[in-house]
BALOBA-1460 file (C-alpha; in Angstrom, 3 decimals):
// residues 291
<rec num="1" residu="x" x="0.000" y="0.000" z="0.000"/>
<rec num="2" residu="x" x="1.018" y="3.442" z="-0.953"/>
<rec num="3" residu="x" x="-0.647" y="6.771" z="0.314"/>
<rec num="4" residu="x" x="-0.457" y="9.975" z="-1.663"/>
<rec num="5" residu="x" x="-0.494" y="12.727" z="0.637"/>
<rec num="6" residu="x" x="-1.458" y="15.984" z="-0.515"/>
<rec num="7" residu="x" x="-0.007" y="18.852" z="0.985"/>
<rec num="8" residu="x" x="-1.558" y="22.645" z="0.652"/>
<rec num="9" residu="x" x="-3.488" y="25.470" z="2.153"/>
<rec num="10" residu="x" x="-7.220" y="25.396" z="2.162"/>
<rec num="11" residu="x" x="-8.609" y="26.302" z="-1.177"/>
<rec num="12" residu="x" x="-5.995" y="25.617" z="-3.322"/>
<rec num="13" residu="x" x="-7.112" y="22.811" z="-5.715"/>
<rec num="14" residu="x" x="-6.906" y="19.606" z="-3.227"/>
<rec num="15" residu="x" x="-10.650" y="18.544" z="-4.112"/>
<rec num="16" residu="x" x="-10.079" y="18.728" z="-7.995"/>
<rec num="17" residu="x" x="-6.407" y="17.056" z="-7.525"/>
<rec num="18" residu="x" x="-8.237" y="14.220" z="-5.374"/>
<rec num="19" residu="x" x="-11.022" y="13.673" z="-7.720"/>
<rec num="20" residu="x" x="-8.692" y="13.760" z="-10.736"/>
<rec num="21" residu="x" x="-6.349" y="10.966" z="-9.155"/>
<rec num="22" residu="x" x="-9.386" y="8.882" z="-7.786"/>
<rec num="23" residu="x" x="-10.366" y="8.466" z="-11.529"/>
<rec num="24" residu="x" x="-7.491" y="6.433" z="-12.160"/>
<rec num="25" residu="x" x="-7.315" y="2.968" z="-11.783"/>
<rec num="26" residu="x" x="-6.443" y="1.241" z="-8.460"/>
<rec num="27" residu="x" x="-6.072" y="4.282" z="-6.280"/>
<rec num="28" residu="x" x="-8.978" y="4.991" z="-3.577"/>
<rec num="29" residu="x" x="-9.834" y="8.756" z="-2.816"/>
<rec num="30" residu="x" x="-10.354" y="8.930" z="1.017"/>
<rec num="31" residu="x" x="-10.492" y="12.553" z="1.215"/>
<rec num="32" residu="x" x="-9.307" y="14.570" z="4.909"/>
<rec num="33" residu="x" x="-8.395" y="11.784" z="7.062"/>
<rec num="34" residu="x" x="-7.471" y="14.118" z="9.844"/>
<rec num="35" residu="x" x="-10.826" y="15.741" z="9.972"/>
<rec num="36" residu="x" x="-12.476" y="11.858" z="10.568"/>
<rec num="37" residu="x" x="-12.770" y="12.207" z="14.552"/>
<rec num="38" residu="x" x="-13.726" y="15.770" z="14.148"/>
<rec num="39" residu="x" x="-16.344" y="15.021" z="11.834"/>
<rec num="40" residu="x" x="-18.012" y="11.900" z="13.139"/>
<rec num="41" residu="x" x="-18.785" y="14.075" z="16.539"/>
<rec num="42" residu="x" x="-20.259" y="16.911" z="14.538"/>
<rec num="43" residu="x" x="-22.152" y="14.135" z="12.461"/>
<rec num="44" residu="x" x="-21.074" y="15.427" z="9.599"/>
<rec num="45" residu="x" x="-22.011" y="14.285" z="5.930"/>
<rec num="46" residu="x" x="-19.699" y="11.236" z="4.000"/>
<rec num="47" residu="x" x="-19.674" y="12.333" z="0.165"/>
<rec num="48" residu="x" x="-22.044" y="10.043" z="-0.275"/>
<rec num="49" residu="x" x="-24.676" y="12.284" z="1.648"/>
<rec num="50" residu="x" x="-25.053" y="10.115" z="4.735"/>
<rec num="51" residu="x" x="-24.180" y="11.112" z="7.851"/>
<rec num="52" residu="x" x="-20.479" y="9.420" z="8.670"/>
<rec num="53" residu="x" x="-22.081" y="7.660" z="11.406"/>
<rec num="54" residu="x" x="-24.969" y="6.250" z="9.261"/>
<rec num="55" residu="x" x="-22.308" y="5.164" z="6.243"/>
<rec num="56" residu="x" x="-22.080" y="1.575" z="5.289"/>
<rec num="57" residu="x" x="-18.548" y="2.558" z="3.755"/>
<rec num="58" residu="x" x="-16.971" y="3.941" z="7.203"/>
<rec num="59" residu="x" x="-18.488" y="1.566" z="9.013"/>
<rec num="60" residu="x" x="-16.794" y="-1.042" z="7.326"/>
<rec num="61" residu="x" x="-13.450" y="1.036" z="7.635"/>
<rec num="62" residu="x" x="-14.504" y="1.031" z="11.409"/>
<rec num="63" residu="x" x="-15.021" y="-2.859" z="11.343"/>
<rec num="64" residu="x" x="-11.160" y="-3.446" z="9.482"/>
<rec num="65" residu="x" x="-9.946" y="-1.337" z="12.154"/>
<rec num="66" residu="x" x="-11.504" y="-2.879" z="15.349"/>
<rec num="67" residu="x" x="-13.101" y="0.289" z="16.836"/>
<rec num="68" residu="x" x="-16.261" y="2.095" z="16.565"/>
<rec num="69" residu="x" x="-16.180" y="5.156" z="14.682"/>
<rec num="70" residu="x" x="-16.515" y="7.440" z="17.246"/>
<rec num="71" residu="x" x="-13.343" y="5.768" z="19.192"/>
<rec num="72" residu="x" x="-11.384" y="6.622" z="16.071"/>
<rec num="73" residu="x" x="-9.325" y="9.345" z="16.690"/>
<rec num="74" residu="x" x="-7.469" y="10.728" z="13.710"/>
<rec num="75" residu="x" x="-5.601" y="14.236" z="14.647"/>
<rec num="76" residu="x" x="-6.835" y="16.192" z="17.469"/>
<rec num="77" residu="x" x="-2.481" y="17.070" z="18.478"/>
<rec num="78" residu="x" x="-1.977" y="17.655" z="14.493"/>
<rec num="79" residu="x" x="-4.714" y="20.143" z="14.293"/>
<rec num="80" residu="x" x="-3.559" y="22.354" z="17.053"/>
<rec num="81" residu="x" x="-0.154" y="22.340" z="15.340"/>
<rec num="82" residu="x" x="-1.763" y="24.750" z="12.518"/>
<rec num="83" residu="x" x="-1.533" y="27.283" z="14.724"/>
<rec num="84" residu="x" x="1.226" y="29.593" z="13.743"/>
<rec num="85" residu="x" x="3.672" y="29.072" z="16.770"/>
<rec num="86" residu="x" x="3.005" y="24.848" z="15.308"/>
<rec num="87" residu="x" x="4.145" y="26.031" z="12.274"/>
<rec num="88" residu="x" x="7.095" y="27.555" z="14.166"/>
<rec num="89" residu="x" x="7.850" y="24.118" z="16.508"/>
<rec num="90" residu="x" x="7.841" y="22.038" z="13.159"/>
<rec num="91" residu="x" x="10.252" y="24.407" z="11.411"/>
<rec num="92" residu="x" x="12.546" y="24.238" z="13.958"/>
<rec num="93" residu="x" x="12.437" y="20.608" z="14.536"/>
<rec num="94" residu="x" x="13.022" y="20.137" z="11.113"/>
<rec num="95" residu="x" x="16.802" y="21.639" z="10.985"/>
<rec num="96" residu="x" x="17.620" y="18.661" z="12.979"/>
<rec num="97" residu="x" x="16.895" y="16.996" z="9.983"/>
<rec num="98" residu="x" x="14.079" y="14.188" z="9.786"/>
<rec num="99" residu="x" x="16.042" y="11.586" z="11.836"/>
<rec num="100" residu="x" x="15.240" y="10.188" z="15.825"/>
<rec num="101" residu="x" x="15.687" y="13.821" z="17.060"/>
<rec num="102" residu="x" x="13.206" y="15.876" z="14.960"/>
<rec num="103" residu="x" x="10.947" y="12.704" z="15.752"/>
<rec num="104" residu="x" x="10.710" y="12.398" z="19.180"/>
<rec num="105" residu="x" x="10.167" y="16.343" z="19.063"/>
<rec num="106" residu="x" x="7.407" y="16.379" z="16.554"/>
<rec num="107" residu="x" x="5.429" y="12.457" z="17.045"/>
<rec num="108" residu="x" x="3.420" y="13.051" z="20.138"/>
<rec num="109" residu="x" x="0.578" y="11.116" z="19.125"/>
<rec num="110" residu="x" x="1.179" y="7.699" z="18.461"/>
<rec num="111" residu="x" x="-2.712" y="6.681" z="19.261"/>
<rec num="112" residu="x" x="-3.753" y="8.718" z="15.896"/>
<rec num="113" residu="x" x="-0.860" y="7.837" z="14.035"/>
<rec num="114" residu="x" x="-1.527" y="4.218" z="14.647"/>
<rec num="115" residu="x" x="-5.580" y="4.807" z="13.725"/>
<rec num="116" residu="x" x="-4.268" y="6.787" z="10.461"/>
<rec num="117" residu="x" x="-2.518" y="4.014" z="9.227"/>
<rec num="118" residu="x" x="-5.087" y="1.436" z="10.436"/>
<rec num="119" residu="x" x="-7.451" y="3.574" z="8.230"/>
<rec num="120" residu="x" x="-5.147" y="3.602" z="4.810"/>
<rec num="121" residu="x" x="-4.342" y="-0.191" z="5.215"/>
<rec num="122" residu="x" x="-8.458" y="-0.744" z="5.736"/>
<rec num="123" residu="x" x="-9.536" y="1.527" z="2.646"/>
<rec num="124" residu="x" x="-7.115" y="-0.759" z="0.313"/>
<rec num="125" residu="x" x="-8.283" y="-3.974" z="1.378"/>
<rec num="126" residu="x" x="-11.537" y="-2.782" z="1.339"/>
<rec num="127" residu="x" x="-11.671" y="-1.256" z="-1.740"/>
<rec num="128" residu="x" x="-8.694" y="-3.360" z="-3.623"/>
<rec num="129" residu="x" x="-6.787" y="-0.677" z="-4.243"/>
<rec num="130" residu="x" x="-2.975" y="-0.672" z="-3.618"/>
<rec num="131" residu="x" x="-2.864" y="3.682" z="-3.506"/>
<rec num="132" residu="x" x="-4.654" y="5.776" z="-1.149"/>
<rec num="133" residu="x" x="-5.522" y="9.489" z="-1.046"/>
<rec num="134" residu="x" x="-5.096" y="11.719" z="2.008"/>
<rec num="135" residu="x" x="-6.328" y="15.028" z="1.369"/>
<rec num="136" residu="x" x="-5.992" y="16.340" z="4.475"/>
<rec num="137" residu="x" x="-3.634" y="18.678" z="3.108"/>
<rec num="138" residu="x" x="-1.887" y="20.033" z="6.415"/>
<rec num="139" residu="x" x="1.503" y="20.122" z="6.583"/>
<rec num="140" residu="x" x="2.201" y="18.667" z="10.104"/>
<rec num="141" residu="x" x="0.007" y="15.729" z="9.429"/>
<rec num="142" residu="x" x="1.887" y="14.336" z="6.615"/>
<rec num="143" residu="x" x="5.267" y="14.820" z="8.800"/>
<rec num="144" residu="x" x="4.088" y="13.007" z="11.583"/>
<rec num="145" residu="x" x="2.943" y="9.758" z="9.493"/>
<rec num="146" residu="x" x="6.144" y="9.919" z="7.026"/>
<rec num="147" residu="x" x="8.617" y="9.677" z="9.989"/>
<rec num="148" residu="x" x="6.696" y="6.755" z="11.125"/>
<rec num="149" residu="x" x="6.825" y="5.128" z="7.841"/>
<rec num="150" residu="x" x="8.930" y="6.938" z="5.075"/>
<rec num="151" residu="x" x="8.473" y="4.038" z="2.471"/>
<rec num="152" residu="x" x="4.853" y="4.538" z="2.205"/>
<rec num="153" residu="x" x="4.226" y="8.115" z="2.093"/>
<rec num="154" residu="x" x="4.079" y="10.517" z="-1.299"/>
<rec num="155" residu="x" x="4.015" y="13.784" z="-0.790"/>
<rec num="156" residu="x" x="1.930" y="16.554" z="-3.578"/>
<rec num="157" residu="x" x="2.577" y="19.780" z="-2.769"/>
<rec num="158" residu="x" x="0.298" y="21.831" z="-4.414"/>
<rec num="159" residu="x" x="0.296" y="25.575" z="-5.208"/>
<rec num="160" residu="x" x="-1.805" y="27.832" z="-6.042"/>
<rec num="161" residu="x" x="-1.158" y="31.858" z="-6.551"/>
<rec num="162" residu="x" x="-1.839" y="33.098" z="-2.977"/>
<rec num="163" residu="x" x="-4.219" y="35.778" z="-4.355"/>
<rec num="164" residu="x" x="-6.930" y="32.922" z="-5.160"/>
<rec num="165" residu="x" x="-6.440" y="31.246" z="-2.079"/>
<rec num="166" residu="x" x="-6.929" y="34.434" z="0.006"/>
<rec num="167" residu="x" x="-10.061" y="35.807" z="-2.049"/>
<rec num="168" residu="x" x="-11.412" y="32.460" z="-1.987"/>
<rec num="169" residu="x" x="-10.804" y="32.191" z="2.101"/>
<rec num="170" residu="x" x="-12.019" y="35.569" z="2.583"/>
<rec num="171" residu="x" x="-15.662" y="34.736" z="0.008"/>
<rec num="172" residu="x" x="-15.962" y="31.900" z="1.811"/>
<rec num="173" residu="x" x="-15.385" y="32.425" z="5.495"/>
<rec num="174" residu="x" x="-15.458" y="36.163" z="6.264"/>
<rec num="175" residu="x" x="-11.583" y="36.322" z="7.200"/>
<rec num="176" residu="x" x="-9.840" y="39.233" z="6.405"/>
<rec num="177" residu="x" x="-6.974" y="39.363" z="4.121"/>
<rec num="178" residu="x" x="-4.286" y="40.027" z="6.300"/>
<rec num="179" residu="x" x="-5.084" y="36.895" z="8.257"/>
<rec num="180" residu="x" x="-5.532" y="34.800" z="5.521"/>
<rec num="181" residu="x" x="-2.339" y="35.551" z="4.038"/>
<rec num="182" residu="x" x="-0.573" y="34.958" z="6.715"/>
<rec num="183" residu="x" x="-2.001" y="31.366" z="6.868"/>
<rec num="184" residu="x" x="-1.114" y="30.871" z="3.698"/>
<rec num="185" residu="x" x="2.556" y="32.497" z="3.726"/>
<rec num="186" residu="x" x="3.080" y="30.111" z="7.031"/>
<rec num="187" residu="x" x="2.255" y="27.006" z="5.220"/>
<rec num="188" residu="x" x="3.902" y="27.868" z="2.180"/>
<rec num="189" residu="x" x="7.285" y="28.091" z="5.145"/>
<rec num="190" residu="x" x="6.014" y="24.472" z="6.413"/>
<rec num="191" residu="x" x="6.266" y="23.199" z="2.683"/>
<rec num="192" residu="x" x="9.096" y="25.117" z="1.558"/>
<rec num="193" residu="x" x="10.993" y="23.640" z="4.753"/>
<rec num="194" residu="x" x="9.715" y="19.770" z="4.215"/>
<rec num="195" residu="x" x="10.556" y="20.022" z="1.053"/>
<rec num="196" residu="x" x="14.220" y="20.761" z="1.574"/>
<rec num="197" residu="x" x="14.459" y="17.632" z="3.829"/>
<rec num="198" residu="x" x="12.697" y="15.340" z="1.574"/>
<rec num="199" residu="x" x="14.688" y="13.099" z="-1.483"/>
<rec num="200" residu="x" x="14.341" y="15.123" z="-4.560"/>
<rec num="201" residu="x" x="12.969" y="11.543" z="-6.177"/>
<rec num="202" residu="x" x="10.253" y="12.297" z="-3.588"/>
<rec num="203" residu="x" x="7.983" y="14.653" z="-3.368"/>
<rec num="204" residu="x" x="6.676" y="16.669" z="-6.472"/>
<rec num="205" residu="x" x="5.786" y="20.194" z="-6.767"/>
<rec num="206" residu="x" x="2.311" y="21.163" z="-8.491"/>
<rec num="207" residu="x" x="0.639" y="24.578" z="-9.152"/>
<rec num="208" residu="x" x="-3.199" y="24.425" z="-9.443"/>
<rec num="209" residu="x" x="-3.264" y="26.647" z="-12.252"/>
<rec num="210" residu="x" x="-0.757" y="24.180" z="-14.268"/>
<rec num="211" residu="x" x="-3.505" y="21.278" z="-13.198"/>
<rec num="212" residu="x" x="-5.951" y="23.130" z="-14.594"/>
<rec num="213" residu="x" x="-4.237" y="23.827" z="-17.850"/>
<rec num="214" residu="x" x="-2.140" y="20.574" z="-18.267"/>
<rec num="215" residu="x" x="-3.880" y="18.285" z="-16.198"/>
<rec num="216" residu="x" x="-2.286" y="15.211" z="-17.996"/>
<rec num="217" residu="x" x="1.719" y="16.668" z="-17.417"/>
<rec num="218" residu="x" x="0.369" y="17.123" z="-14.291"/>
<rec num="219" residu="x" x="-0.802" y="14.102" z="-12.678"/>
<rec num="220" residu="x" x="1.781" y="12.130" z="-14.977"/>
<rec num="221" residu="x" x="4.055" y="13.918" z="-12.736"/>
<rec num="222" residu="x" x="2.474" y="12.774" z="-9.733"/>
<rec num="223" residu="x" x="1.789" y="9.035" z="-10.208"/>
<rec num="224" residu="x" x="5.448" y="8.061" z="-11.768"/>
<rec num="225" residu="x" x="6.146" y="7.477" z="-7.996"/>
<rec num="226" residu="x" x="3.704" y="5.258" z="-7.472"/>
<rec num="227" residu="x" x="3.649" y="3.106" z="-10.641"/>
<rec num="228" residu="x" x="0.201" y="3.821" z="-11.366"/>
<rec num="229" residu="x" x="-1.358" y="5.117" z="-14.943"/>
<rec num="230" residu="x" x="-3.458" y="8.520" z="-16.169"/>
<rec num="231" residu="x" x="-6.343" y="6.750" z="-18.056"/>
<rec num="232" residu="x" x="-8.787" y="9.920" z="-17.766"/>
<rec num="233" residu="x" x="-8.979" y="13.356" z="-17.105"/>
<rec num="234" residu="x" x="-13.252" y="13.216" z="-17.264"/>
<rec num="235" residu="x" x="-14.976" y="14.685" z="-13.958"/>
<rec num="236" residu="x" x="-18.649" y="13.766" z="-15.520"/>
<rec num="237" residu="x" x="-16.832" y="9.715" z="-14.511"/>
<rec num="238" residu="x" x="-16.898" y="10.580" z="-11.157"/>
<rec num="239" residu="x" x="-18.886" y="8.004" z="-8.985"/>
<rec num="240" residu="x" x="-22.251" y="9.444" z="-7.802"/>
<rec num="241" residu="x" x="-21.592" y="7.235" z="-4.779"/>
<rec num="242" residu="x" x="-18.465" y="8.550" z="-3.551"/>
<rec num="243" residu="x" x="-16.859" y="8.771" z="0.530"/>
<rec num="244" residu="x" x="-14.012" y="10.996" z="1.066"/>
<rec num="245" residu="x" x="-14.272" y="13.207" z="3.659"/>
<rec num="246" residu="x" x="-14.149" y="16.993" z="3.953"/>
<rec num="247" residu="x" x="-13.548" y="18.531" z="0.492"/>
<rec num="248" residu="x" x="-14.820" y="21.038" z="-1.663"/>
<rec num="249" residu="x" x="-18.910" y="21.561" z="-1.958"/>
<rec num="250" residu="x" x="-19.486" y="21.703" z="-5.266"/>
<rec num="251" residu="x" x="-17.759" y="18.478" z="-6.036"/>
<rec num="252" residu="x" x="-20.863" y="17.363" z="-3.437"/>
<rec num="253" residu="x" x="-23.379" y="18.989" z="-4.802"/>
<rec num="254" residu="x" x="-22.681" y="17.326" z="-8.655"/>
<rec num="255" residu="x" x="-20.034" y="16.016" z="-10.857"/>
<rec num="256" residu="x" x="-18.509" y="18.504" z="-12.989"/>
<rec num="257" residu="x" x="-17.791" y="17.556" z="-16.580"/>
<rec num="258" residu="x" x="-15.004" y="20.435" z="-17.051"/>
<rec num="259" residu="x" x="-11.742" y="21.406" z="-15.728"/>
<rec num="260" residu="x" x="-12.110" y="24.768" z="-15.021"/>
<rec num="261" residu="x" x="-9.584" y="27.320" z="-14.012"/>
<rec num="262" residu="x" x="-10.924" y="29.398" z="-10.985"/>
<rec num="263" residu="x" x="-9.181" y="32.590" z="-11.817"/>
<rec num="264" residu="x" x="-12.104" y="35.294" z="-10.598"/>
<rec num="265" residu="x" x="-10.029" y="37.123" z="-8.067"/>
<rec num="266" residu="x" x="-8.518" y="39.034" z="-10.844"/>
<rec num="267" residu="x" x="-11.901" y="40.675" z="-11.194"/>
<rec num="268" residu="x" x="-13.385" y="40.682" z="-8.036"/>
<rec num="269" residu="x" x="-10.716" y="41.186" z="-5.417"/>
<rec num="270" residu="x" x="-10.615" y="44.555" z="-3.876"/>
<rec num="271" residu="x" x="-7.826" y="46.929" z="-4.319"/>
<rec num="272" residu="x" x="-7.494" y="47.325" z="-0.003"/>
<rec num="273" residu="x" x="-7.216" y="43.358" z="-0.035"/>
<rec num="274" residu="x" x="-4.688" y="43.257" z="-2.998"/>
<rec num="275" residu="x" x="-2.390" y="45.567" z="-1.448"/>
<rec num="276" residu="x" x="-2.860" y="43.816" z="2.898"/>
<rec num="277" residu="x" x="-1.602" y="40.442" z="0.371"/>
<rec num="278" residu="x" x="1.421" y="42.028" z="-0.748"/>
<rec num="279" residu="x" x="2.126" y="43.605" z="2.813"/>
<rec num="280" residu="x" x="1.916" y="40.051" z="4.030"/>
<rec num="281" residu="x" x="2.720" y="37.704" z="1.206"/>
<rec num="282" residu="x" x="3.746" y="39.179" z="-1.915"/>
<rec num="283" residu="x" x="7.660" y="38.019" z="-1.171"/>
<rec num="284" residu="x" x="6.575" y="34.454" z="-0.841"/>
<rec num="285" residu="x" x="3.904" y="34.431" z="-4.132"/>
<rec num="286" residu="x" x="7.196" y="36.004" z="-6.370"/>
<rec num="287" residu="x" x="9.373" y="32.634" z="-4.638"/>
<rec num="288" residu="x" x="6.253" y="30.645" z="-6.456"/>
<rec num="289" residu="x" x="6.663" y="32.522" z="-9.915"/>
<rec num="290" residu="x" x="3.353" y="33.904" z="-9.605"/>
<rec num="291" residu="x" x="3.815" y="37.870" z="-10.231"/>
């Protein structure tokens, strides 16, 4: 079993990179595996529109493991690690390299590491499929579980030009631009830094808007480490019955047929927001090649 783990800020492609990946053969789409405790106590919605608790899918998952659902827990010590001072911690830890040191400093919980992989190794059995999907995007996550296990773990760092991301986190959740860049500049750091540590054979960088454009150069990109092949690039082939977790809402709401490149902050974001991003993060978007 293999696990490609994507690695991003929130709205930055990771639901169209998922979806486009999941369409190929033998690789299962499991969506934000750290959100799974998190979501089951909210009683949140699978993909498949039933509540997580009421989903034949996860409750086999659940069954494979040997806990209930609700015992599962996933990331509660990864998510507080978001925070900017965890951003901060990780850094650090990371100039020691990612040997026994930087380990014991960073793998705290060893109860939702175990669960994670418990999950991965129950999705492939389950479904057949030898390549599994995390989604959960954050940084901190994927560190924790490739230092327990650096032969299975894949690493996508995606990109996206910071002034989408922050229009789209400010449409979406009322932040204000300021904030959201600095989210974003901070786990642009967190990537920047795993990425130095990481084999160059590795991990691969991807920009959302090259996805979008060349979504075949792309993902041929991404699966060469993983020895599995691009057959389709069709959203409309989509299952309607689908289960990852966490994701994108339109991809929930119906299966789009089209790539489409989401490029409306050009248009719509406001001059005041334009120039708190460049206070912030306009250093860090230049690194990226977006000017």
């Amino acid at each position: 079993m293999k696990v490609l783990y994507i690695v991003s800020d929130n709205r930055s492609g990771s639901t169209l990179l998922q979806h486009l990946l999941g369409l190929q053969p033998g690789v299962a789409a499991l969506g934000e595996i750290h959100r799974l405790d998190q979501m089951v106590k909210a009683n949140e919605a699978c993909a498949c529109g039933q509540p997580l608790s009421q989903c034949p899918f996860w409750a086999n998952v659940a069954s494979h493991v040997g806990l209930p659902l609700n015992k599962i827990s996933t990331g509660p010590s990864f998510r507080l690690l978001r925070s900017e001072h965890g951003h901060i911690i990780s850094r650090r830890a990371l100039k020691y390299g990612l040997g026994p040191l930087a380990h014991k400093l960073l793998v705290n919980d060893h109860r939702a590491l175990a669960h994670c992989f418990a999950i991965y190794h129950a999705a492939s059995e389950i479904t057949g499929k030898q390549v599994v999907i995390d989604a959960s995007k954050a940084p901190h996550h994927f560190l924790h579980l490739y230092m327990e296990d650096k032969q299975s773990f894949f690493p996508i760092f995606l990109i996206r030009d910071g002034r989408g991301v922050v229009w789209s986190k400010m449409k979406r959740t009322g932040i204000g631009a300021a904030k959201a860049a600095k989210v974003w500049l901070n786990v642009c750091k967190m990537m920047l830094a795993l990425h130095k540590m990481l084999p160059n054979t590795l991990s691969v960088y991807v920009k959302y808007e090259e996805l979008c454009i060349k979504p075949k150069e792309a993902l041929e990109r991404i699966v060469k480490n993983v020895d599995i092949a691009v057959t389709t690039l069709d959203l409309g082939l989509l299952p309607i019955e689908r289960h990852d977790l966490g994701g994108s809402p339109r991809f929930r709401e119906k299966r789009p047929g089209n790539i489409e490149l989401d490029q409306r902050w050009r248009n719509e974001m406001p001059k005041e927001a334009l120039i708190a991003f460049e206070r912030v993060a306009g250093q860090m978007n230049r690194r990226f090649g977006y000017d």
